[in-house]
mmCIF file of the N, C-alpha and C atoms, coordinates in Angstrom:
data_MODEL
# 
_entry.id   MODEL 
# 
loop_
_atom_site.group_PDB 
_atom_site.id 
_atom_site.type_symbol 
_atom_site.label_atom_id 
_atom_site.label_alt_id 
_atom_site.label_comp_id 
_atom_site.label_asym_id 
_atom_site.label_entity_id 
_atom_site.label_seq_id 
_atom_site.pdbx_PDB_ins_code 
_atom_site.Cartn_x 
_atom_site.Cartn_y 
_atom_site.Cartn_z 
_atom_site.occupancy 
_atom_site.B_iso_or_equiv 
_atom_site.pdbx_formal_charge 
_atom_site.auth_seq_id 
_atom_site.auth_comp_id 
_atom_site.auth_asym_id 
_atom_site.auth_atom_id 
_atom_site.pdbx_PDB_model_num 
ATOM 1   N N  . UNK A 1 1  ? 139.257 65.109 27.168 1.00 0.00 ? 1  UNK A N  1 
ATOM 2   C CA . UNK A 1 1  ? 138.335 65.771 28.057 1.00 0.00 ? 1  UNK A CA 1 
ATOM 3   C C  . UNK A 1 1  ? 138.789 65.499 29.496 1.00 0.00 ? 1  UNK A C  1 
ATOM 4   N N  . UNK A 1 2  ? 138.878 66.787 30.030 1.00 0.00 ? 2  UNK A N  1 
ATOM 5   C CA . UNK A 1 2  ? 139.149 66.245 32.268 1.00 0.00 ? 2  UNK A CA 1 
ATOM 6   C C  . UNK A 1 2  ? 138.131 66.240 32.431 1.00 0.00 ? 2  UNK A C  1 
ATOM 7   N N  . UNK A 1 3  ? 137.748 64.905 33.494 1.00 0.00 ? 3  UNK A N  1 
ATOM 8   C CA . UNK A 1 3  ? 136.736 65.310 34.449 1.00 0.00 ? 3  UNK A CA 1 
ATOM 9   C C  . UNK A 1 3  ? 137.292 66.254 35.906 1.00 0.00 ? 3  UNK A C  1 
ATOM 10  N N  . UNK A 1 4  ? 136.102 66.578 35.967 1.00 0.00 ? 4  UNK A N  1 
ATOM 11  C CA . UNK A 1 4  ? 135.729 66.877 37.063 1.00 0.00 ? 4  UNK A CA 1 
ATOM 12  C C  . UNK A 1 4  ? 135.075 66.288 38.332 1.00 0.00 ? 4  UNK A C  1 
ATOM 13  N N  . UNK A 1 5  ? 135.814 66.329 39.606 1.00 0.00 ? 5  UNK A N  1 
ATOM 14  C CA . UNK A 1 5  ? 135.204 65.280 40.606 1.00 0.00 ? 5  UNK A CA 1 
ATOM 15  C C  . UNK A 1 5  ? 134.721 66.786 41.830 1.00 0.00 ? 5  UNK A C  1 
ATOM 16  N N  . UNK A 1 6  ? 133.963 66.621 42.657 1.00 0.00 ? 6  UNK A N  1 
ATOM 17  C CA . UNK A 1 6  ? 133.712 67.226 43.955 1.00 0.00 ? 6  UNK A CA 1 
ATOM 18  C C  . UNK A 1 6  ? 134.437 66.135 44.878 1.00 0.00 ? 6  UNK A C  1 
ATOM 19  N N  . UNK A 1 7  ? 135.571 66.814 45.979 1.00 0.00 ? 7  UNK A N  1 
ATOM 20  C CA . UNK A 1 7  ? 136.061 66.338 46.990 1.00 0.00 ? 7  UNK A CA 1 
ATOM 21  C C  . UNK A 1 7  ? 135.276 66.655 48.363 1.00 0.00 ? 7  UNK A C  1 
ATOM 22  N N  . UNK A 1 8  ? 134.869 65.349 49.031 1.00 0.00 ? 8  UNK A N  1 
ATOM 23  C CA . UNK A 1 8  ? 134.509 65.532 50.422 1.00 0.00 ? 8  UNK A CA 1 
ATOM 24  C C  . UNK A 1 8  ? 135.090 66.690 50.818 1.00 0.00 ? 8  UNK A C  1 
ATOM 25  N N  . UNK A 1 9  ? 134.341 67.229 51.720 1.00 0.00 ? 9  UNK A N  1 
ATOM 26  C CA . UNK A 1 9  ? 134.977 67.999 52.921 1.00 0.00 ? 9  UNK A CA 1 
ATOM 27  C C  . UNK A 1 9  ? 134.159 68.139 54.283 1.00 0.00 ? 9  UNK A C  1 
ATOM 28  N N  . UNK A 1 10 ? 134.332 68.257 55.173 1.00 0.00 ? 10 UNK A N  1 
ATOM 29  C CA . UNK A 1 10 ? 133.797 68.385 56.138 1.00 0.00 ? 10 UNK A CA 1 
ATOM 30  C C  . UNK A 1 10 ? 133.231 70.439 56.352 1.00 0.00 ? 10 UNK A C  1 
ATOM 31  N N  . UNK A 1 11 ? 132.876 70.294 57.862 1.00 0.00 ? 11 UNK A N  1 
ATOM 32  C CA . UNK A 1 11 ? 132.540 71.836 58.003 1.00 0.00 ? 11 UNK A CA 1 
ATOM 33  C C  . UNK A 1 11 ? 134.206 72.240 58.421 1.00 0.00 ? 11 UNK A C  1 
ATOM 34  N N  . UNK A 1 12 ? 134.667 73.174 58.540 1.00 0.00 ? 12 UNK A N  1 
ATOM 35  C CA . UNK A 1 12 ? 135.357 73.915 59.246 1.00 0.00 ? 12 UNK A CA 1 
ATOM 36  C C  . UNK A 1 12 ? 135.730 74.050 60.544 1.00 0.00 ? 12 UNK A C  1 
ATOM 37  N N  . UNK A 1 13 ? 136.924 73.589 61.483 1.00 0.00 ? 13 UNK A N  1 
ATOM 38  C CA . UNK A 1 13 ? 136.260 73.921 62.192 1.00 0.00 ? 13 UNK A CA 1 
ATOM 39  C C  . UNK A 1 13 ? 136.367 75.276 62.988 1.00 0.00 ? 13 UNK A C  1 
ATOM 40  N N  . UNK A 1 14 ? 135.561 75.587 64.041 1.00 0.00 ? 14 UNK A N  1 
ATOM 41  C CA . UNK A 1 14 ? 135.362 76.726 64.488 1.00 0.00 ? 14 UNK A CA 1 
ATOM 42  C C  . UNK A 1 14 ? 136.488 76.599 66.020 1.00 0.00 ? 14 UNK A C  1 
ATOM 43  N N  . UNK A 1 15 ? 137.336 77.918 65.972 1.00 0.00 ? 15 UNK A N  1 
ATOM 44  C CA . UNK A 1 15 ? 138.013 78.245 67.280 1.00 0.00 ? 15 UNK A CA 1 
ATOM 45  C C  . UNK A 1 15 ? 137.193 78.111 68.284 1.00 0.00 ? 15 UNK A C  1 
ATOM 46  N N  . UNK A 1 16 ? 138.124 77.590 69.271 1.00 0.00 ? 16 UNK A N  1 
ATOM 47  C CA . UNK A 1 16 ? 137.254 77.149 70.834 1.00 0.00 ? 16 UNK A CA 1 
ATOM 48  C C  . UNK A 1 16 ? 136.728 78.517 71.257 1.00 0.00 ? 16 UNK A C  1 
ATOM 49  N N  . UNK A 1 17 ? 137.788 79.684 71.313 1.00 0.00 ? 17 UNK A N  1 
ATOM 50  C CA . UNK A 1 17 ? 137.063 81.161 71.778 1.00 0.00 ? 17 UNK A CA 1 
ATOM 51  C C  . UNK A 1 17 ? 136.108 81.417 71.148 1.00 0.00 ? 17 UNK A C  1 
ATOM 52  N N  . UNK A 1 18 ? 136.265 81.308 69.930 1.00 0.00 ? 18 UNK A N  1 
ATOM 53  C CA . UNK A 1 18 ? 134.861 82.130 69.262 1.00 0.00 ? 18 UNK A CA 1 
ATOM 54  C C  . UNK A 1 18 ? 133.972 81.175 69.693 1.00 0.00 ? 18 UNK A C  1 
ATOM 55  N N  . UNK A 1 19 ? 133.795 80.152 69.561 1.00 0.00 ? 19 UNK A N  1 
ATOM 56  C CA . UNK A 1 19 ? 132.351 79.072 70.358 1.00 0.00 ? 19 UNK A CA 1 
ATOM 57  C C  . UNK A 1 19 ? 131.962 79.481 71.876 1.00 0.00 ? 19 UNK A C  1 
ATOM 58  N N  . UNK A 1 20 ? 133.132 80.179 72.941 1.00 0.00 ? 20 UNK A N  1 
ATOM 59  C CA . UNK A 1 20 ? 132.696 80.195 73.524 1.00 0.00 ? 20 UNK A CA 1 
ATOM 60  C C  . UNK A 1 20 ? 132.052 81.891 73.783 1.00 0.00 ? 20 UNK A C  1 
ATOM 61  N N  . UNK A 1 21 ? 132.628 82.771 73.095 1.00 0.00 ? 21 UNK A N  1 
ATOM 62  C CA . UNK A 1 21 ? 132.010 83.911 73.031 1.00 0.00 ? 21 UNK A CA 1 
ATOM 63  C C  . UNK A 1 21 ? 130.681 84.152 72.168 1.00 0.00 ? 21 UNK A C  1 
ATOM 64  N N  . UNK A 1 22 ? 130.514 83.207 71.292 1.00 0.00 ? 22 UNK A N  1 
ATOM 65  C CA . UNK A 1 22 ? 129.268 83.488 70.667 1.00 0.00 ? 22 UNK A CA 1 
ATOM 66  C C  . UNK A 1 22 ? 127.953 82.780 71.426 1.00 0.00 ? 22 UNK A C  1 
ATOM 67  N N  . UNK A 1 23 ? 128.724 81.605 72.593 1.00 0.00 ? 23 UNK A N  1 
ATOM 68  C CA . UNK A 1 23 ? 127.336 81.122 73.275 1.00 0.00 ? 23 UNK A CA 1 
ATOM 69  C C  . UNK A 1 23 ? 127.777 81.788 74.380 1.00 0.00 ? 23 UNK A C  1 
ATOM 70  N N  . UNK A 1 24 ? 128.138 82.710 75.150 1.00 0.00 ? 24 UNK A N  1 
ATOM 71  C CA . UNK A 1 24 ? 128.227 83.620 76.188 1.00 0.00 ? 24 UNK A CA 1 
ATOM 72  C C  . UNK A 1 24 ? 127.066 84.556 75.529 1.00 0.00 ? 24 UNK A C  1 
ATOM 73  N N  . UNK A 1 25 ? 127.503 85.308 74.361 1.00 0.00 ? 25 UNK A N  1 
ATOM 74  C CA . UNK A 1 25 ? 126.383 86.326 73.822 1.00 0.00 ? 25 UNK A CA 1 
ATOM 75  C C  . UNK A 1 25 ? 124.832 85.742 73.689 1.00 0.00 ? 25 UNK A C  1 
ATOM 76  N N  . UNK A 1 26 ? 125.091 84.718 72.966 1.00 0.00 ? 26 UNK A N  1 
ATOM 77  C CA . UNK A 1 26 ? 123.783 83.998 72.717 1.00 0.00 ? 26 UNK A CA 1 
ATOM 78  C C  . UNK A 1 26 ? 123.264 82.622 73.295 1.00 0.00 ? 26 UNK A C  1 
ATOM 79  N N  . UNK A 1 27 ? 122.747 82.232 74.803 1.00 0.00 ? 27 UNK A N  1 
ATOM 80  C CA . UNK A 1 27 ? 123.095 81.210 75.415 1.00 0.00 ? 27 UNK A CA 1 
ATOM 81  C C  . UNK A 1 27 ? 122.328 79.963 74.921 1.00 0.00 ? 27 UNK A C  1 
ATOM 82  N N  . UNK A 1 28 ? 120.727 80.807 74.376 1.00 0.00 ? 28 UNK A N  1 
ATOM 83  C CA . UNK A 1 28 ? 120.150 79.445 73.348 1.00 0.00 ? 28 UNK A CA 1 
ATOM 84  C C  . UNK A 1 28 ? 120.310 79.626 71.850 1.00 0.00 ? 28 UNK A C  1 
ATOM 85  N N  . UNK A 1 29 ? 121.862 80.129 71.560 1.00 0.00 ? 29 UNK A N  1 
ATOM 86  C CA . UNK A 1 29 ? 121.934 80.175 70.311 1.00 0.00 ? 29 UNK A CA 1 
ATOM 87  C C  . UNK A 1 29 ? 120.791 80.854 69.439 1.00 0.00 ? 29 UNK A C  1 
ATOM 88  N N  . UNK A 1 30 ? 121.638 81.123 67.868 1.00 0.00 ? 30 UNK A N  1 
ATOM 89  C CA . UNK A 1 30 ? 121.151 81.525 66.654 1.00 0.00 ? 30 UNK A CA 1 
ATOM 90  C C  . UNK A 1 30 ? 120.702 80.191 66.135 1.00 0.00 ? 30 UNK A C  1 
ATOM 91  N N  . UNK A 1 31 ? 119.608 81.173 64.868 1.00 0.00 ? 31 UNK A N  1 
ATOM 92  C CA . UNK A 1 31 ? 119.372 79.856 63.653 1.00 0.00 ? 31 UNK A CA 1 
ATOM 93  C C  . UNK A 1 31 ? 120.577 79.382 63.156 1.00 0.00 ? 31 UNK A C  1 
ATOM 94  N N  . UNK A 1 32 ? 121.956 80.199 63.021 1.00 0.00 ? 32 UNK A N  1 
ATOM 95  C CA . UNK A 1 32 ? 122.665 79.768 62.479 1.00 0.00 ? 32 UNK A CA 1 
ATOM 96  C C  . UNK A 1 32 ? 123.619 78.970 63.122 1.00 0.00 ? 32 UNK A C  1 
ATOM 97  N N  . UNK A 1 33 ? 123.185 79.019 64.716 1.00 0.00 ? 33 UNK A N  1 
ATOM 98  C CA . UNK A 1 33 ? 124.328 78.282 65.324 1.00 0.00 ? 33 UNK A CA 1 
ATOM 99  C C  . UNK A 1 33 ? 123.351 76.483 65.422 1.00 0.00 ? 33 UNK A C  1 
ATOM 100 N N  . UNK A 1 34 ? 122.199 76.805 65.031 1.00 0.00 ? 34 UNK A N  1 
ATOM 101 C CA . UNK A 1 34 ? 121.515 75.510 65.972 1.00 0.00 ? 34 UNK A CA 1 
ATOM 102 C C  . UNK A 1 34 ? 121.748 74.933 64.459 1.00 0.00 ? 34 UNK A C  1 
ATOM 103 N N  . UNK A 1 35 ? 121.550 75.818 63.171 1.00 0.00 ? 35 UNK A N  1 
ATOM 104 C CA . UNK A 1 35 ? 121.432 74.981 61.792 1.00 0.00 ? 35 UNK A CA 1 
ATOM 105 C C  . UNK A 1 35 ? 123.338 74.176 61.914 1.00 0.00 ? 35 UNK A C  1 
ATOM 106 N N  . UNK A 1 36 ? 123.912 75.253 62.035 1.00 0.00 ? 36 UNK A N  1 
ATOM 107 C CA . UNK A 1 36 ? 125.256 74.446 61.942 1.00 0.00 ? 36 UNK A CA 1 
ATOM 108 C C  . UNK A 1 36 ? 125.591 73.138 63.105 1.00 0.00 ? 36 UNK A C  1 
ATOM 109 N N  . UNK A 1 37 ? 125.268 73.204 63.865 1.00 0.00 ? 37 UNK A N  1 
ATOM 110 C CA . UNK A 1 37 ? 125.366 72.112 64.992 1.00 0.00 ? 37 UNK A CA 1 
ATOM 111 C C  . UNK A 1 37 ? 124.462 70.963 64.665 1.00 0.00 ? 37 UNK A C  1 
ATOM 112 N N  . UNK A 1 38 ? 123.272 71.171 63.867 1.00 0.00 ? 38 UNK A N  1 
ATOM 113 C CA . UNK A 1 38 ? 123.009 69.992 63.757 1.00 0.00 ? 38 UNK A CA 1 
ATOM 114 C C  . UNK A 1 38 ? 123.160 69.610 62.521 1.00 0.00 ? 38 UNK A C  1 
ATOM 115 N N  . UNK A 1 39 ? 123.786 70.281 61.104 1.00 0.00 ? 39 UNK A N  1 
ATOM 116 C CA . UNK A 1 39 ? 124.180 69.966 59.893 1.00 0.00 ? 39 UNK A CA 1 
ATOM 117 C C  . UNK A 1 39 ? 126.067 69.393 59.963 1.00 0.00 ? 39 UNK A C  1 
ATOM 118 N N  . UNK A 1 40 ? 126.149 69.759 61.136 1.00 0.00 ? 40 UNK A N  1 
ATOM 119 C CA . UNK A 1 40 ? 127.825 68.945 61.259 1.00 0.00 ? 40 UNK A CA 1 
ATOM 120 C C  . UNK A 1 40 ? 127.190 67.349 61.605 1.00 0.00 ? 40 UNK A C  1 
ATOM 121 N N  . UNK A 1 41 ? 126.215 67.223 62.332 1.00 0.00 ? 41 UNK A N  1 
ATOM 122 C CA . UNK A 1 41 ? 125.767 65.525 62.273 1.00 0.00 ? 41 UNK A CA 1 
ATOM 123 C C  . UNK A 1 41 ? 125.305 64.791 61.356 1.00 0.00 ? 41 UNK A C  1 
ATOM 124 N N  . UNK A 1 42 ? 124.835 65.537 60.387 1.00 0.00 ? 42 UNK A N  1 
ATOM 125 C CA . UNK A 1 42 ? 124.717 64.832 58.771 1.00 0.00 ? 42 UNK A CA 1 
ATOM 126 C C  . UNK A 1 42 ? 126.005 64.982 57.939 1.00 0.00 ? 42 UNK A C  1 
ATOM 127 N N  . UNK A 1 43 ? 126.447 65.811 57.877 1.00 0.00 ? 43 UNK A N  1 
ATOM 128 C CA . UNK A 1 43 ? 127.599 66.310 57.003 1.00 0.00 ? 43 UNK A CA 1 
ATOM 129 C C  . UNK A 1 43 ? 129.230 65.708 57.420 1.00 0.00 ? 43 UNK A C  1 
ATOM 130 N N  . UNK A 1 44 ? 129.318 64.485 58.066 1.00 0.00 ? 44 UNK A N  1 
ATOM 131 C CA . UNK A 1 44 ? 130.354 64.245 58.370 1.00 0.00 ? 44 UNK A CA 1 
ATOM 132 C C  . UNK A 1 44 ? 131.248 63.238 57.222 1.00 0.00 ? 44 UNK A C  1 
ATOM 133 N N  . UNK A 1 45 ? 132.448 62.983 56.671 1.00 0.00 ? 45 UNK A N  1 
ATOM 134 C CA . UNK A 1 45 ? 132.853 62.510 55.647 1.00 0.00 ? 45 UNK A CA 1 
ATOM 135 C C  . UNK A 1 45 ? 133.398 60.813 56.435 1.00 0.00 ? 45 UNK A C  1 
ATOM 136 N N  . UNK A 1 46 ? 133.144 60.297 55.749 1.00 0.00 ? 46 UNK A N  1 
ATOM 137 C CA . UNK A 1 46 ? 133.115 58.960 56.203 1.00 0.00 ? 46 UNK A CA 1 
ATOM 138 C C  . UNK A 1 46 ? 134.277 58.010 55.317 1.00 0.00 ? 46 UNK A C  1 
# 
């Protein structure tokens, strides 16, 4: 029988342009920008 393991990973990360064009468009951010910014501070691999 193989096991199977899940490998850490972190988020992705995101190009400096696109960060800065998506907070040019949106200056207090999306749900999805405020959920990802603060789920990269839990989600970090240690």
């Amino acid at each position: 029988m193989e096991c199977m393991s899940l490998q850490p990973k972190g988020l992705p990360e995101i190009p400096a342009q696109t960060v800065a064009v998506a907070r040019a468009a949106f200056p207090r951010g999306t749900l999805a920008m405020r959920l990802r910014d603060r789920l990269a501070e839990v989600l970090v691999d240690e």
